[in-house]
N, C-alpha and C positions, 0 to 999 in steps of 0.2 A: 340646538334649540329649535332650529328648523323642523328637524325629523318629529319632534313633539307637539307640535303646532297645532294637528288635525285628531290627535290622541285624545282628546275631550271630546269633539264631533262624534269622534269612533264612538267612546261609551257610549255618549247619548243613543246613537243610533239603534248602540247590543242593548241597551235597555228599555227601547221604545215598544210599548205595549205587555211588556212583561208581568207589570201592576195590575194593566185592566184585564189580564190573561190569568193572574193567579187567583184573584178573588182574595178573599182573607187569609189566606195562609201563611202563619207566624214569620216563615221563613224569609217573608217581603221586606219587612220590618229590617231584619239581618241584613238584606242585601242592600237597603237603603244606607245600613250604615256603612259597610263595605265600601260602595260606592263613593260615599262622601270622603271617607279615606282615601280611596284612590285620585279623589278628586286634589283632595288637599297634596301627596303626593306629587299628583303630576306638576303639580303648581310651583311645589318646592325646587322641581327636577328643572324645570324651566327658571327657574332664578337663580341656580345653580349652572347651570348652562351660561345663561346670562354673562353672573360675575365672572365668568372663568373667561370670558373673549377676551377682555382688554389686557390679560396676564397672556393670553396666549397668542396675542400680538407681539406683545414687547419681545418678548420671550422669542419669537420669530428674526424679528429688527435685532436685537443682539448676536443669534446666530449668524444671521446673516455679515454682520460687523466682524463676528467672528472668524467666520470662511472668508473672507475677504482678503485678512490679515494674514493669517495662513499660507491663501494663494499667494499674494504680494512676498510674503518668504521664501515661499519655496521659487518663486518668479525669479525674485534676485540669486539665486544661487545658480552658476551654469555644471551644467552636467558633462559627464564625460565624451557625449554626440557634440554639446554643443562648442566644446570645448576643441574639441578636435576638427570640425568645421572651421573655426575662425581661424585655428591655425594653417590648417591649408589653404585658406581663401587669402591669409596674409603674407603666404607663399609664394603662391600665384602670383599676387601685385608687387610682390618686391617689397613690402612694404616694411617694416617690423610693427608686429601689430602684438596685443597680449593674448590673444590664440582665445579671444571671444572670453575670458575671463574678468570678472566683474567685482 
């Protein structure tokens, strides 16, 4: 929505003088209505933009809930490094330990 913001300014600006440049020439007419289309357009694209933030929030906030949950799985599970660490660290101390399995 951002990037469209100055996108009205723009026409104005492409179309400043154009009218008092062309004199009567039918095709002005055309380009007035053009423009108004364009205008309405742009207007849509920006409310369109608009509604789509708060869905592409959430939408964000669930991923992320998502990957979280994920990590936290894959967290609990130990691997064969770490699996074999804890048993030689419980080696080491004498201890009996479950060789870092969880």
């Amino acid at each position: 929505m951002t990037l469209l913001g100055p996108v009205r300014a723009d026409l104005d600006a492409a179309h400043r003088g154009v009218v008092a440049g062309g004199g009567a020439l039918s095709a002005l007419a055309e380009l007035g209505v053009v423009r108004a289309s364009w205008e309405r357009r742009i207007d849509q694209a920006r409310g369109e933009c608009g509604s789509l933030a708060g869905n592409l929030r959430e939408a964000v906030r669930v991923q992320s809930r998502s990957n979280e949950a994920v990590k936290s799985g894959f967290d609990a599970v130990g691997t064969p490094a770490a699996v074999s660490a804890g048993m030689a660290a419980a080696a080491a101390s004498g201890t009996p330990g479950d060789g870092g399995v969880r």
